[in-house]
PDB file of N, CA, C and O in Angstrom:
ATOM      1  N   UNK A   1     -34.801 -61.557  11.261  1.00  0.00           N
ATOM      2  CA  UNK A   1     -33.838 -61.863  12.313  1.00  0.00           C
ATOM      3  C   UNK A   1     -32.849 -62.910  11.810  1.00  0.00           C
ATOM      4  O   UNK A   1     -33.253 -63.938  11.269  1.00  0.00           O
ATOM      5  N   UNK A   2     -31.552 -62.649  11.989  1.00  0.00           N
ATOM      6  CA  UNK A   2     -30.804 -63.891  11.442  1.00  0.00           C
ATOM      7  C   UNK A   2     -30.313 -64.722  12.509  1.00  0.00           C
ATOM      8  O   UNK A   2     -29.810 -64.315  13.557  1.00  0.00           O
ATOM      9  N   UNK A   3     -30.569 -66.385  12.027  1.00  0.00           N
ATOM     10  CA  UNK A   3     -30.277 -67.210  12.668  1.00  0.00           C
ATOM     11  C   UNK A   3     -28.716 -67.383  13.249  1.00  0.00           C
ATOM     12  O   UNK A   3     -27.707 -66.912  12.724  1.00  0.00           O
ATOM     13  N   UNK A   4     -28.766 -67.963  14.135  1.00  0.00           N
ATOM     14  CA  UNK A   4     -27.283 -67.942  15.082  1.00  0.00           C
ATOM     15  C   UNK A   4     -26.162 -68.501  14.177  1.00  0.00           C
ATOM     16  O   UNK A   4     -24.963 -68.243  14.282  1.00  0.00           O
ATOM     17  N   UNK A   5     -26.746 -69.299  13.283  1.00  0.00           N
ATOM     18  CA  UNK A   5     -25.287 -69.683  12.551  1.00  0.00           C
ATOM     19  C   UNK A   5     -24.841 -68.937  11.784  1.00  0.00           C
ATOM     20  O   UNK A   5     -23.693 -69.145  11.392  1.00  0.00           O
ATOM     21  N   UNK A   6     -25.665 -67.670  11.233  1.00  0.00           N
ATOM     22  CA  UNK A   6     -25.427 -66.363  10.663  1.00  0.00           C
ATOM     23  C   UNK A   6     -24.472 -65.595  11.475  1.00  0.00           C
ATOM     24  O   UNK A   6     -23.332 -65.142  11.373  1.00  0.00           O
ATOM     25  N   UNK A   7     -25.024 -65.625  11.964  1.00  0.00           N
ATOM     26  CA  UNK A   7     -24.198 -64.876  13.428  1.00  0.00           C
ATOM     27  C   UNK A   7     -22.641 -65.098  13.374  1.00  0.00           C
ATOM     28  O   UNK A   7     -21.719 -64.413  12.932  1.00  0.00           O
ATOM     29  N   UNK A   8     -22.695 -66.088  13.877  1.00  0.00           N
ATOM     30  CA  UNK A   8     -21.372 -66.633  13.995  1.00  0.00           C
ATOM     31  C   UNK A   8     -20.769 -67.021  12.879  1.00  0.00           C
ATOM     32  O   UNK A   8     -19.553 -66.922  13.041  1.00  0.00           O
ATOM     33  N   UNK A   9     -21.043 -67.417  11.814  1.00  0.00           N
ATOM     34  CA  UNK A   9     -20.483 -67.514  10.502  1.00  0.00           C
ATOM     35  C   UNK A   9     -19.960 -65.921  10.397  1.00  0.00           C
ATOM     36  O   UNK A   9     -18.745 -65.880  10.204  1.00  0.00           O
ATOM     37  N   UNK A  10     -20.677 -64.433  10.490  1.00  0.00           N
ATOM     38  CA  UNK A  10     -20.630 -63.199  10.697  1.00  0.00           C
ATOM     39  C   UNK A  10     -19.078 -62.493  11.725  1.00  0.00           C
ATOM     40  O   UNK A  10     -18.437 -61.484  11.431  1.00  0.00           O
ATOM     41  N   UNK A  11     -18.871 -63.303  12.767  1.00  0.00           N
ATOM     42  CA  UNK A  11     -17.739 -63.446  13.844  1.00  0.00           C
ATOM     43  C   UNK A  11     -16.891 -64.136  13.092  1.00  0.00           C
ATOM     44  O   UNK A  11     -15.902 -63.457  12.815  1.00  0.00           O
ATOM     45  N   UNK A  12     -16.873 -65.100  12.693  1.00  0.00           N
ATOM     46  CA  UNK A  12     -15.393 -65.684  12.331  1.00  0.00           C
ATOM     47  C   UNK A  12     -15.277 -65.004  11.112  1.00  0.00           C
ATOM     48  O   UNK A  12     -14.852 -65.810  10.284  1.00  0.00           O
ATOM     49  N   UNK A  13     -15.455 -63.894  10.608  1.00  0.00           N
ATOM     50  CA  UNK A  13     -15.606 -63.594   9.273  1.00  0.00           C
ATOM     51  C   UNK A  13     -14.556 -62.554   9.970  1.00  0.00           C
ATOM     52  O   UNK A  13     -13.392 -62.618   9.577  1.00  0.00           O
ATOM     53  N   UNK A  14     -14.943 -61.453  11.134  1.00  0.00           N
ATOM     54  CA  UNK A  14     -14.587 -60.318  11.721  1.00  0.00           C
ATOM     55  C   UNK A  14     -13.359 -60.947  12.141  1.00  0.00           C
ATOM     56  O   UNK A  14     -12.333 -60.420  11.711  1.00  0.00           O
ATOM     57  N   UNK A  15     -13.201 -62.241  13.093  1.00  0.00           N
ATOM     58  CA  UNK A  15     -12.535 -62.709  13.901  1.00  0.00           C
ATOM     59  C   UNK A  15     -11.494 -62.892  12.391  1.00  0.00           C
ATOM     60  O   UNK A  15     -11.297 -61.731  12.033  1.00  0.00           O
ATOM     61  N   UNK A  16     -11.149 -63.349  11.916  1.00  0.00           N
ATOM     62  CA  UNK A  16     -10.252 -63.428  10.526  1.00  0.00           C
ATOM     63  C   UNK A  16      -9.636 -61.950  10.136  1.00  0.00           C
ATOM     64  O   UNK A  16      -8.423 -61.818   9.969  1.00  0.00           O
ATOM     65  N   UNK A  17     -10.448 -60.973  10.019  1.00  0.00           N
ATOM     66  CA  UNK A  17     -10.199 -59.485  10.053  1.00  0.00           C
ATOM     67  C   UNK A  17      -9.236 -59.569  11.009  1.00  0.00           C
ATOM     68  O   UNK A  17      -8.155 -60.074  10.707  1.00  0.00           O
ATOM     69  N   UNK A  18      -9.421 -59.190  12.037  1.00  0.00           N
ATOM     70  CA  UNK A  18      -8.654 -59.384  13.226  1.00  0.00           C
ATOM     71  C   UNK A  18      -7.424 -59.716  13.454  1.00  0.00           C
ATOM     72  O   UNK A  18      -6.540 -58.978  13.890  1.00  0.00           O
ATOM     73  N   UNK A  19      -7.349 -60.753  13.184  1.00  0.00           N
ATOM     74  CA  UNK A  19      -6.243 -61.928  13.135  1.00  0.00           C
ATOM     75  C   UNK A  19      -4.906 -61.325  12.179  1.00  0.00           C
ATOM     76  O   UNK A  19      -3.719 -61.163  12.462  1.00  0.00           O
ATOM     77  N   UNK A  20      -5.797 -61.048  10.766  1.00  0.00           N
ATOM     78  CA  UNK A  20      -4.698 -60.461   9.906  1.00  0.00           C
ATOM     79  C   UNK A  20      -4.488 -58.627  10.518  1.00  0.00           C
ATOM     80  O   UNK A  20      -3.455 -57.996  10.293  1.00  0.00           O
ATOM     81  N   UNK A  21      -5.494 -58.139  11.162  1.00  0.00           N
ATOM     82  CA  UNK A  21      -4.960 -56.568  11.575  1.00  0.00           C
ATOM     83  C   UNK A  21      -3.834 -56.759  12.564  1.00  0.00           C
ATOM     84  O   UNK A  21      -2.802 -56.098  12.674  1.00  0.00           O
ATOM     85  N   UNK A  22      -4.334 -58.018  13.405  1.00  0.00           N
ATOM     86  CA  UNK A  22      -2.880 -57.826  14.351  1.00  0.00           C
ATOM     87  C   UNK A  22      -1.812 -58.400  14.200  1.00  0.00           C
ATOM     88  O   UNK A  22      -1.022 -58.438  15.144  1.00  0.00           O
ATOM     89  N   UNK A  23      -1.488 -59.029  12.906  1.00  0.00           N
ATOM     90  CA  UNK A  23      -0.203 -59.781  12.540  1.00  0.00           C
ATOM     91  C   UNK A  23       0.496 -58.645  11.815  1.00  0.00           C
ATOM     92  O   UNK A  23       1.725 -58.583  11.810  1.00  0.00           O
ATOM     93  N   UNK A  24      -0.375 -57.612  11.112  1.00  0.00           N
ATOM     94  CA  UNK A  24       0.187 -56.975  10.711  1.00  0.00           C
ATOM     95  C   UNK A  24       0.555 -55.075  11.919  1.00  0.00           C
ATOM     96  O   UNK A  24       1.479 -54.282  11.742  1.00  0.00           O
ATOM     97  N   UNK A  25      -0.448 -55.001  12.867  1.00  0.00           N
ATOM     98  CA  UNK A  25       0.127 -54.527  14.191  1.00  0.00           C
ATOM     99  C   UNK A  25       1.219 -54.678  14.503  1.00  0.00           C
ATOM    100  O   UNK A  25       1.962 -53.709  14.665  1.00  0.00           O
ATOM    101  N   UNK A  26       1.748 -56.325  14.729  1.00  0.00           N
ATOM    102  CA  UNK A  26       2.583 -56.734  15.859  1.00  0.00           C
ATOM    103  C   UNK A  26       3.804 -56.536  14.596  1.00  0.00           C
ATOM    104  O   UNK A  26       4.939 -56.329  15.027  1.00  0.00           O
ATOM    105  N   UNK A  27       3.685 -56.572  13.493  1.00  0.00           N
ATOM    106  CA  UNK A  27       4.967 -56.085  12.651  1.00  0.00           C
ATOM    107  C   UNK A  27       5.404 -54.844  12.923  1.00  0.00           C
ATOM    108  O   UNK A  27       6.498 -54.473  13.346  1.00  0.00           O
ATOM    109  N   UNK A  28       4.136 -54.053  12.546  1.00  0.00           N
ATOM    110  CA  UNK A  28       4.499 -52.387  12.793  1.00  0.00           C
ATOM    111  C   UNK A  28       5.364 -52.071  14.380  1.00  0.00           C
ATOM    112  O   UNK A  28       6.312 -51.320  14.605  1.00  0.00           O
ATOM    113  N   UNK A  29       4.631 -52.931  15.253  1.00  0.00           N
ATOM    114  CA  UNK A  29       4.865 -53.063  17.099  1.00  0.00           C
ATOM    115  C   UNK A  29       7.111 -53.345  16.512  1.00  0.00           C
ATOM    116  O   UNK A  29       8.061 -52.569  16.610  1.00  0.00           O
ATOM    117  N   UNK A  30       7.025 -54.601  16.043  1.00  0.00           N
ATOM    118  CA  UNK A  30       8.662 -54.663  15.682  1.00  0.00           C
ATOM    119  C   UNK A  30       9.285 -53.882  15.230  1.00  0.00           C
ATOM    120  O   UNK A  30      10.400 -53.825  15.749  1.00  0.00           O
ATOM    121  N   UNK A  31       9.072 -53.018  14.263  1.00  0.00           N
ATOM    122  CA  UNK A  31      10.025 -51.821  13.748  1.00  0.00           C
ATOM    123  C   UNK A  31      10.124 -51.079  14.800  1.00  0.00           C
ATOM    124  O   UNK A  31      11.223 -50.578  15.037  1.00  0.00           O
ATOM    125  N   UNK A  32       8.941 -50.811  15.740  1.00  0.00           N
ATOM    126  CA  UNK A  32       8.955 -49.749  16.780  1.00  0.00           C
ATOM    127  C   UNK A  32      10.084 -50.354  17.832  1.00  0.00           C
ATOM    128  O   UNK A  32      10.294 -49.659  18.827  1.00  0.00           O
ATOM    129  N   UNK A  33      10.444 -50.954  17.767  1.00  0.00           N
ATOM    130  CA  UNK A  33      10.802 -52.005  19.254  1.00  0.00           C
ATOM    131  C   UNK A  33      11.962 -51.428  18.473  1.00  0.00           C
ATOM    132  O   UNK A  33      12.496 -50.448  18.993  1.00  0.00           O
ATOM    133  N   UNK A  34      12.645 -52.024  16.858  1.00  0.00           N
ATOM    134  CA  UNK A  34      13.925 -51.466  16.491  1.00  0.00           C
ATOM    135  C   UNK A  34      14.094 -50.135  16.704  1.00  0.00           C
ATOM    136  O   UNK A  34      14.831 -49.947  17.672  1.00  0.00           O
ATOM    137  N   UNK A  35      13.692 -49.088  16.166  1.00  0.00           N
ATOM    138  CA  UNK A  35      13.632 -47.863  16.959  1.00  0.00           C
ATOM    139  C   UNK A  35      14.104 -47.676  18.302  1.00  0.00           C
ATOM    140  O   UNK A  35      15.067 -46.929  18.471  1.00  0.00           O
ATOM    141  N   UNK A  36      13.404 -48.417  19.572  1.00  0.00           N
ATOM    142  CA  UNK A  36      13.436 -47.629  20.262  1.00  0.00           C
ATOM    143  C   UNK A  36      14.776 -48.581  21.179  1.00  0.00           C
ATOM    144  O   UNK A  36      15.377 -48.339  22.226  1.00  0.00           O
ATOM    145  N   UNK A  37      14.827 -49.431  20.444  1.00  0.00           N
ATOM    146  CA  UNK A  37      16.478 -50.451  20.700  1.00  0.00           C
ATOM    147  C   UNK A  37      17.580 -48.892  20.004  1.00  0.00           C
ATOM    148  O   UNK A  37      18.145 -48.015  20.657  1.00  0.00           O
ATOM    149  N   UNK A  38      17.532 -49.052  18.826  1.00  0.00           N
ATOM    150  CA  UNK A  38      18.636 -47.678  18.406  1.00  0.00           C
ATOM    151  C   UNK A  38      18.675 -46.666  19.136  1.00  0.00           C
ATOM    152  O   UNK A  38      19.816 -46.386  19.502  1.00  0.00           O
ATOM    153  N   UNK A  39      17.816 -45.950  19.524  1.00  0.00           N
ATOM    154  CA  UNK A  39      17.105 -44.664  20.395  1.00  0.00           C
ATOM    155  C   UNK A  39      17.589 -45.019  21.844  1.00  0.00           C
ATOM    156  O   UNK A  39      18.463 -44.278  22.294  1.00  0.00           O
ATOM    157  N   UNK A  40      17.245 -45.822  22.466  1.00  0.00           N
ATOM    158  CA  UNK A  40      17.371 -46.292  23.785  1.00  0.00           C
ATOM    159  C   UNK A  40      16.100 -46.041  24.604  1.00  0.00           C
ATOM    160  O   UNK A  40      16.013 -46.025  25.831  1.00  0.00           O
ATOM    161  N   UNK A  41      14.922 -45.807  23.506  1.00  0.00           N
ATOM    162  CA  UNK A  41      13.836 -45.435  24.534  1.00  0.00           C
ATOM    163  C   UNK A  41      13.164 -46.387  25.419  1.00  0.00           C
ATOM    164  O   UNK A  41      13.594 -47.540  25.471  1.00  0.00           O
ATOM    165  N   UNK A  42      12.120 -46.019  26.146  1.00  0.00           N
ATOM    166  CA  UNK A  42      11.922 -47.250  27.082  1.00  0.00           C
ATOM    167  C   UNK A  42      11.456 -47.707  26.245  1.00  0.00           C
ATOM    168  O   UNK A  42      11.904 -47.450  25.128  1.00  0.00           O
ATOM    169  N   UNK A  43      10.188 -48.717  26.413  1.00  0.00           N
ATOM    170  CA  UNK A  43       9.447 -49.531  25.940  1.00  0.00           C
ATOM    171  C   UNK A  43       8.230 -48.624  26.098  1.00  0.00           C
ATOM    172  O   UNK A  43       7.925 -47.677  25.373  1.00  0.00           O
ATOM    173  N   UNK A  44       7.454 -49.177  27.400  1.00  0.00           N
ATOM    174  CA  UNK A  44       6.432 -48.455  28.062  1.00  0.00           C
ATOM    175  C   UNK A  44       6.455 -47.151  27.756  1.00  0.00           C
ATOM    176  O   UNK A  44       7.636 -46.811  27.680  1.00  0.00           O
ATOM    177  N   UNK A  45       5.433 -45.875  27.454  1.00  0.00           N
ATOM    178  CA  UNK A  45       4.872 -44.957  27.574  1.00  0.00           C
ATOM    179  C   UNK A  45       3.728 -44.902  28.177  1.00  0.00           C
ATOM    180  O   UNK A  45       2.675 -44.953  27.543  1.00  0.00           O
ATOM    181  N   UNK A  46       3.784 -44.772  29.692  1.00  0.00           N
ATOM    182  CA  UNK A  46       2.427 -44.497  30.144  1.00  0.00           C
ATOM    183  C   UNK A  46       1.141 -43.776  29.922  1.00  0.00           C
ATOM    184  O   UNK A  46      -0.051 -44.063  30.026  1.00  0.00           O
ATOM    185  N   UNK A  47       2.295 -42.044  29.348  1.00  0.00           N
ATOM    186  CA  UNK A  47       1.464 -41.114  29.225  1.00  0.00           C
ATOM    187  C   UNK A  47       1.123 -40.874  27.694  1.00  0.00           C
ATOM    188  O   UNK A  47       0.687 -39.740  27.493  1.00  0.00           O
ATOM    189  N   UNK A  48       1.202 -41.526  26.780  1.00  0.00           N
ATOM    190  CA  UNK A  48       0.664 -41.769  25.525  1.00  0.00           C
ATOM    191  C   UNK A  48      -0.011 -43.006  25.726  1.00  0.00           C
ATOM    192  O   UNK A  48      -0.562 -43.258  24.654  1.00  0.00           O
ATOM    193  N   UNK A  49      -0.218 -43.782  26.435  1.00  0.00           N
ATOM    194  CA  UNK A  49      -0.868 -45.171  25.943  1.00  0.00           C
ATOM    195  C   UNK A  49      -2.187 -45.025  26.841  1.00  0.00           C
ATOM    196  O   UNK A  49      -3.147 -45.795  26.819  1.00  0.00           O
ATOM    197  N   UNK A  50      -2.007 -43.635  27.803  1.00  0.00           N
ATOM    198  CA  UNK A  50      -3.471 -43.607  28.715  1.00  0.00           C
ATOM    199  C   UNK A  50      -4.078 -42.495  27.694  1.00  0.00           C
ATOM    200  O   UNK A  50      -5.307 -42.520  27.645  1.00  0.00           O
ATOM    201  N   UNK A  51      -3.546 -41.678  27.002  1.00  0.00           N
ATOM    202  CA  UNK A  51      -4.075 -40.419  26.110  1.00  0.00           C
ATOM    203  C   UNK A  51      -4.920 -41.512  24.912  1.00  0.00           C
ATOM    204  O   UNK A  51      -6.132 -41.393  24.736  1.00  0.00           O
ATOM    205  N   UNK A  52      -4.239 -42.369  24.287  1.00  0.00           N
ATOM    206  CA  UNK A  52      -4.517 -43.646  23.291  1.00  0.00           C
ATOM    207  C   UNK A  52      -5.946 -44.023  23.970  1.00  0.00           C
ATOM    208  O   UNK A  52      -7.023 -43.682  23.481  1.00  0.00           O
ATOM    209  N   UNK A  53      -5.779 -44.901  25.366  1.00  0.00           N
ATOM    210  CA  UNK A  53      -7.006 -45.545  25.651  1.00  0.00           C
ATOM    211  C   UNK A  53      -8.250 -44.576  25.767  1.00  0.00           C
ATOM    212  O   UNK A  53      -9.423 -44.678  25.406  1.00  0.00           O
ATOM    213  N   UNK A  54      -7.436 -43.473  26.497  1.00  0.00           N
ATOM    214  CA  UNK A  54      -9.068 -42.163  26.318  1.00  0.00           C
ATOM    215  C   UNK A  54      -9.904 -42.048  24.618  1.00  0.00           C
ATOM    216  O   UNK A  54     -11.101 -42.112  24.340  1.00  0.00           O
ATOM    217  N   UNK A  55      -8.829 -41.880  23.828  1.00  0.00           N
ATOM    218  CA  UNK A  55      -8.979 -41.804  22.603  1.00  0.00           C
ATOM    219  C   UNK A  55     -10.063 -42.344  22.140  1.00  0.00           C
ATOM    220  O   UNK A  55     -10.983 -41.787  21.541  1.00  0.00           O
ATOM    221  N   UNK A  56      -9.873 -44.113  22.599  1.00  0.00           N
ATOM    222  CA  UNK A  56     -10.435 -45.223  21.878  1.00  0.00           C
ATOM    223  C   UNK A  56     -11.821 -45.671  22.740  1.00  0.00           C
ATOM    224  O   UNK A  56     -12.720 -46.381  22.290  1.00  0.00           O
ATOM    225  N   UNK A  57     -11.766 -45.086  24.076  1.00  0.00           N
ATOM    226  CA  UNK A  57     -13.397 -45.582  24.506  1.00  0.00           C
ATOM    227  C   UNK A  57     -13.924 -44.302  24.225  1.00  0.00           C
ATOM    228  O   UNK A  57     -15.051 -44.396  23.739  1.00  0.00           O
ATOM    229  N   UNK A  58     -13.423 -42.840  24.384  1.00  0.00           N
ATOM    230  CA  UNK A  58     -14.404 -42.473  23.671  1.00  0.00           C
ATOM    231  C   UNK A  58     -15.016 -42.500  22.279  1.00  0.00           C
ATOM    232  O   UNK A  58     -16.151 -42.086  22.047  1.00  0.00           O
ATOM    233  N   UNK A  59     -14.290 -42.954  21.471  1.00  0.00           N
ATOM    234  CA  UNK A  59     -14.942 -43.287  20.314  1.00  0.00           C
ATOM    235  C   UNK A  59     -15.684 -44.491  20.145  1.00  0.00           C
ATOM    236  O   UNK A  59     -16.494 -44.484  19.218  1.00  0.00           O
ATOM    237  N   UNK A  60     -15.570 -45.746  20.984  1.00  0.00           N
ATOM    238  CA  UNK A  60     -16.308 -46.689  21.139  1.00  0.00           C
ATOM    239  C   UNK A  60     -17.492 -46.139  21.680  1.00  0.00           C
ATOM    240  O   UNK A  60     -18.484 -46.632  21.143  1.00  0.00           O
ATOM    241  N   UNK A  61     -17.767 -45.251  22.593  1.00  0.00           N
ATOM    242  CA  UNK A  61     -19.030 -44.551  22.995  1.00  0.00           C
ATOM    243  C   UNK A  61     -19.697 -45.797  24.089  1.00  0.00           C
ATOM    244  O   UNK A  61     -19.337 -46.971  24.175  1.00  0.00           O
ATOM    245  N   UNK A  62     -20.599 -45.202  24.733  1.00  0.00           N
ATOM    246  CA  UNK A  62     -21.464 -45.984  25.796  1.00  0.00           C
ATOM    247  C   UNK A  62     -22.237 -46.833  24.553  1.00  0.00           C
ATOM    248  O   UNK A  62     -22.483 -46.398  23.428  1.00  0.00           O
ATOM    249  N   UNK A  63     -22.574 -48.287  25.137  1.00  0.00           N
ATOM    250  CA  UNK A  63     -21.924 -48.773  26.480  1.00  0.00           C
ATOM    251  C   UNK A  63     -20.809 -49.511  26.291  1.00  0.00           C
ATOM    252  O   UNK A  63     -20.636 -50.244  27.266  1.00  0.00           O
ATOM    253  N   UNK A  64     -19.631 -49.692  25.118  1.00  0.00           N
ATOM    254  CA  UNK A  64     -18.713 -50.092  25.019  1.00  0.00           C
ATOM    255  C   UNK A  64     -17.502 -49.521  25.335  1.00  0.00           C
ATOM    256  O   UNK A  64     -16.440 -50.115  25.147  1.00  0.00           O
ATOM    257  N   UNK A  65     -17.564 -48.608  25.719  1.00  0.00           N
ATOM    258  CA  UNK A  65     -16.444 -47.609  25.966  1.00  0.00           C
ATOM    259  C   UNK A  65     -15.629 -47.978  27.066  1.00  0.00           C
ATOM    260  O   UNK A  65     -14.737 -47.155  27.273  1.00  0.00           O
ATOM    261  N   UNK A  66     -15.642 -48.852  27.764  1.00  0.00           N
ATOM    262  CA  UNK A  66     -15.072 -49.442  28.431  1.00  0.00           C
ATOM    263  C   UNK A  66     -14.500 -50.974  28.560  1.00  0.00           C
ATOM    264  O   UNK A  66     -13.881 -51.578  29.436  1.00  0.00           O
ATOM    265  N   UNK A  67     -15.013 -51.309  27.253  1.00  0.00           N
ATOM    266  CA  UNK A  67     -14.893 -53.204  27.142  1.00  0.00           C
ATOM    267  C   UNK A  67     -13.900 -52.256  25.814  1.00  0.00           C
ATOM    268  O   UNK A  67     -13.080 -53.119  25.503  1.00  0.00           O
ATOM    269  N   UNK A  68     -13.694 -51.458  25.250  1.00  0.00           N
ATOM    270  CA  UNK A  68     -12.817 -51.204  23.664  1.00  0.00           C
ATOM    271  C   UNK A  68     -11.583 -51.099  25.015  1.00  0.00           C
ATOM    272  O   UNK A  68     -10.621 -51.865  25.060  1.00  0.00           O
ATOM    273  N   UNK A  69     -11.837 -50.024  26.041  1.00  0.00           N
ATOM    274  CA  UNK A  69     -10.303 -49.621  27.037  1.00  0.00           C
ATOM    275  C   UNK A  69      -9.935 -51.104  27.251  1.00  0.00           C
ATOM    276  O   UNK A  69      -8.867 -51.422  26.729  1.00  0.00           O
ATOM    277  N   UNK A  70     -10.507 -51.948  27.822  1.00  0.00           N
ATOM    278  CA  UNK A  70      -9.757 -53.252  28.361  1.00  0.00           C
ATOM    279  C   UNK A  70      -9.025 -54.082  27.100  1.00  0.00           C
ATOM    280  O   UNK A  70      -7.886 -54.542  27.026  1.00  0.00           O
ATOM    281  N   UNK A  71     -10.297 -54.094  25.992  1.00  0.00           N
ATOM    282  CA  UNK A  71      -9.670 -54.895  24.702  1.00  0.00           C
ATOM    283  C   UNK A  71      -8.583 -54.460  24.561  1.00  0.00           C
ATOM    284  O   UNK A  71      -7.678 -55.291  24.639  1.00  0.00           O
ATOM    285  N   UNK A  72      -8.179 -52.947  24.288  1.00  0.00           N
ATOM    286  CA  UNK A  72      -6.586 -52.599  24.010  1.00  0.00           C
ATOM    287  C   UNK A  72      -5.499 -52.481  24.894  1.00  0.00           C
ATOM    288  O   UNK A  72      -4.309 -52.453  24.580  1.00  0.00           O
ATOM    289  N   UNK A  73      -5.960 -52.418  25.957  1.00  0.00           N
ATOM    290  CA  UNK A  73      -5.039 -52.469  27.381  1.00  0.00           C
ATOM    291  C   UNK A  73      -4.649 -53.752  27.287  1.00  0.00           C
ATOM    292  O   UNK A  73      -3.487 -53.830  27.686  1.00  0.00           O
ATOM    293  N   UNK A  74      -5.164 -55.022  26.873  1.00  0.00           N
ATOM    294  CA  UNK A  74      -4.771 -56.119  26.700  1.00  0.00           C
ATOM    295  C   UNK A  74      -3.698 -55.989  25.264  1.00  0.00           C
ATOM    296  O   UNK A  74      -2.620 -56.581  25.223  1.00  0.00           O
ATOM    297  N   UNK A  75      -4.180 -55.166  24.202  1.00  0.00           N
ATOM    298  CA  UNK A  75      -3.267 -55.609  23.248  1.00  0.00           C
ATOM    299  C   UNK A  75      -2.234 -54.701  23.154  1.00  0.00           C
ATOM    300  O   UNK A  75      -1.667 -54.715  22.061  1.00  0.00           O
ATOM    301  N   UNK A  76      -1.719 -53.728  24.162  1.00  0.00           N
ATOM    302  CA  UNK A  76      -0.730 -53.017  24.500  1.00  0.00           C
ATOM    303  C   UNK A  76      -0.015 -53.817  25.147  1.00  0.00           C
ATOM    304  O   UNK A  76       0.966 -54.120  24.468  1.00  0.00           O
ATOM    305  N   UNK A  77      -0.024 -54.348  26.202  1.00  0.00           N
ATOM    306  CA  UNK A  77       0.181 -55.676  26.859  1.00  0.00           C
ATOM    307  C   UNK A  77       0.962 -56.510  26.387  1.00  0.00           C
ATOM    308  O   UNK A  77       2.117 -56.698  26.769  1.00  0.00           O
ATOM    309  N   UNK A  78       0.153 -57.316  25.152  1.00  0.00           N
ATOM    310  CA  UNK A  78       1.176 -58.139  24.345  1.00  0.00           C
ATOM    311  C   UNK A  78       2.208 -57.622  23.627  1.00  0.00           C
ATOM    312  O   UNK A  78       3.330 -58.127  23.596  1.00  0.00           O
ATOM    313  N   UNK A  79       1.726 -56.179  22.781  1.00  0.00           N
ATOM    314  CA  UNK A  79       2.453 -55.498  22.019  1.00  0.00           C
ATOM    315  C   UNK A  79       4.091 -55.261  22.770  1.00  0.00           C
ATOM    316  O   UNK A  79       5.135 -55.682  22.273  1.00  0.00           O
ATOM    317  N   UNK A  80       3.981 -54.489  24.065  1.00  0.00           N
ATOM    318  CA  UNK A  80       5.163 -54.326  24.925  1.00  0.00           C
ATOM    319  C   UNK A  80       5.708 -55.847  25.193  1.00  0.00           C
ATOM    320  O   UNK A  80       6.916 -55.956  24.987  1.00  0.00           O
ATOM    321  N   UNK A  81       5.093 -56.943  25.579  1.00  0.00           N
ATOM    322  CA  UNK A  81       6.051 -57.659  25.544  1.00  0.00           C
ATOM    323  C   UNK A  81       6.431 -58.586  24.908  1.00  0.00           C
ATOM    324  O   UNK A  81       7.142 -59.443  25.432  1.00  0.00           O
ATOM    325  N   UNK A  82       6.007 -58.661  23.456  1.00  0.00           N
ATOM    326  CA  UNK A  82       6.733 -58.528  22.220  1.00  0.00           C
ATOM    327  C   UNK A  82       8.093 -57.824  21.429  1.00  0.00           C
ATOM    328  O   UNK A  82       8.920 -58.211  20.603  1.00  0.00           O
ATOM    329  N   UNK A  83       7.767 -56.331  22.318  1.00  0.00           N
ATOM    330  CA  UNK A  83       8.680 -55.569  22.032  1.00  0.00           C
ATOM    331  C   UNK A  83      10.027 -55.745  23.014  1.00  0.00           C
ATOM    332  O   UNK A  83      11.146 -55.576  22.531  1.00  0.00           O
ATOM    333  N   UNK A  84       9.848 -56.087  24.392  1.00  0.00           N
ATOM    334  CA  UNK A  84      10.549 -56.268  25.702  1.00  0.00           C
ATOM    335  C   UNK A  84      11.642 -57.369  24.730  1.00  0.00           C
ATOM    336  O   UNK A  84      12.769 -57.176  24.274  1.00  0.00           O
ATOM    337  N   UNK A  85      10.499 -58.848  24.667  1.00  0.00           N
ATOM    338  CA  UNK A  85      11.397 -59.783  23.719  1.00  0.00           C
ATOM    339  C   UNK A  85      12.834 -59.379  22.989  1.00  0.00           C
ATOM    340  O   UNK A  85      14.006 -59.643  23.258  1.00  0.00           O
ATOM    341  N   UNK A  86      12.180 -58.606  21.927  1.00  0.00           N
ATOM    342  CA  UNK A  86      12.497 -58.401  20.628  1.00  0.00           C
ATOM    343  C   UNK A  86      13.819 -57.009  20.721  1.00  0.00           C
ATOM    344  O   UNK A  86      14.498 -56.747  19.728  1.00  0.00           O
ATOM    345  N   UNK A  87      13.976 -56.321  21.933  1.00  0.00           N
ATOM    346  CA  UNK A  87      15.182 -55.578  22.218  1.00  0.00           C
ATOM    347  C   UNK A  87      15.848 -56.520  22.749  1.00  0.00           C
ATOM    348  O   UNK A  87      16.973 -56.796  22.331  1.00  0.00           O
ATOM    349  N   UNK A  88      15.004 -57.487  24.240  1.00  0.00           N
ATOM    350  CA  UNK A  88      16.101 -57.853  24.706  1.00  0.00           C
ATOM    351  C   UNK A  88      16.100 -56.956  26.354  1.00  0.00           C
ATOM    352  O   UNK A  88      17.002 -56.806  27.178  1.00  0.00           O
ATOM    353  N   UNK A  89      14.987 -56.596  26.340  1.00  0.00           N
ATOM    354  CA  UNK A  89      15.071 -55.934  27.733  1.00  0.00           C
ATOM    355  C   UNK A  89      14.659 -56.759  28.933  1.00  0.00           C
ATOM    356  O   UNK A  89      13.656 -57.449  28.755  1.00  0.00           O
ATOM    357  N   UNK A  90      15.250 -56.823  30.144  1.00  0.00           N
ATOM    358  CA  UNK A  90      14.807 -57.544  30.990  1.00  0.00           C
ATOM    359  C   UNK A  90      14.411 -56.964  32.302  1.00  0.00           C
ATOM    360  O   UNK A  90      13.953 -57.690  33.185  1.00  0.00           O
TER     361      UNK A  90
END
């Protein structure tokens, strides 16, 4: 059994993962935002970002399949208004 400071030494290891996946997300999130500034598209896609969350709890599977939907519903969240920012939409 590993001790708790394993553990958590184990989390900030992931939590670091993380950190650099979504700095490099929220870049990819900016080109998209340029895009859809040139394009004129909205921001929001409802009906791709609910097809996305189906996507992702079912692959998280029971019993997470519903804490992965909220985790990314949150980072859609920031992502859009990052992007809102970054056109300039109000």
């Amino acid at each position: 059994m590993m001790d708790l400071q394993a553990i958590r030494e184990e989390i900030d290891a992931i939590d670091r993962e993380l950190t650099d996946l979504f700095v490099r997300r929220m870049q990819l999130s900016a080109k998209v935002a340029g895009y859809k500034r040139e394009t004129g598209m909205k921001v929001f896609d409802p009906a791709r970002e609910a097809a996305i969350l189906d996507r992702i709890a079912e692959r998280a599977g029971e019993p997470l399949g519903e804490y992965a939907r909220q985790f990314y519903q949150t980072l859609f969240e920031v992502s859009r208004a990052y992007q809102t920012e970054l056109i300039g939409d109000k």
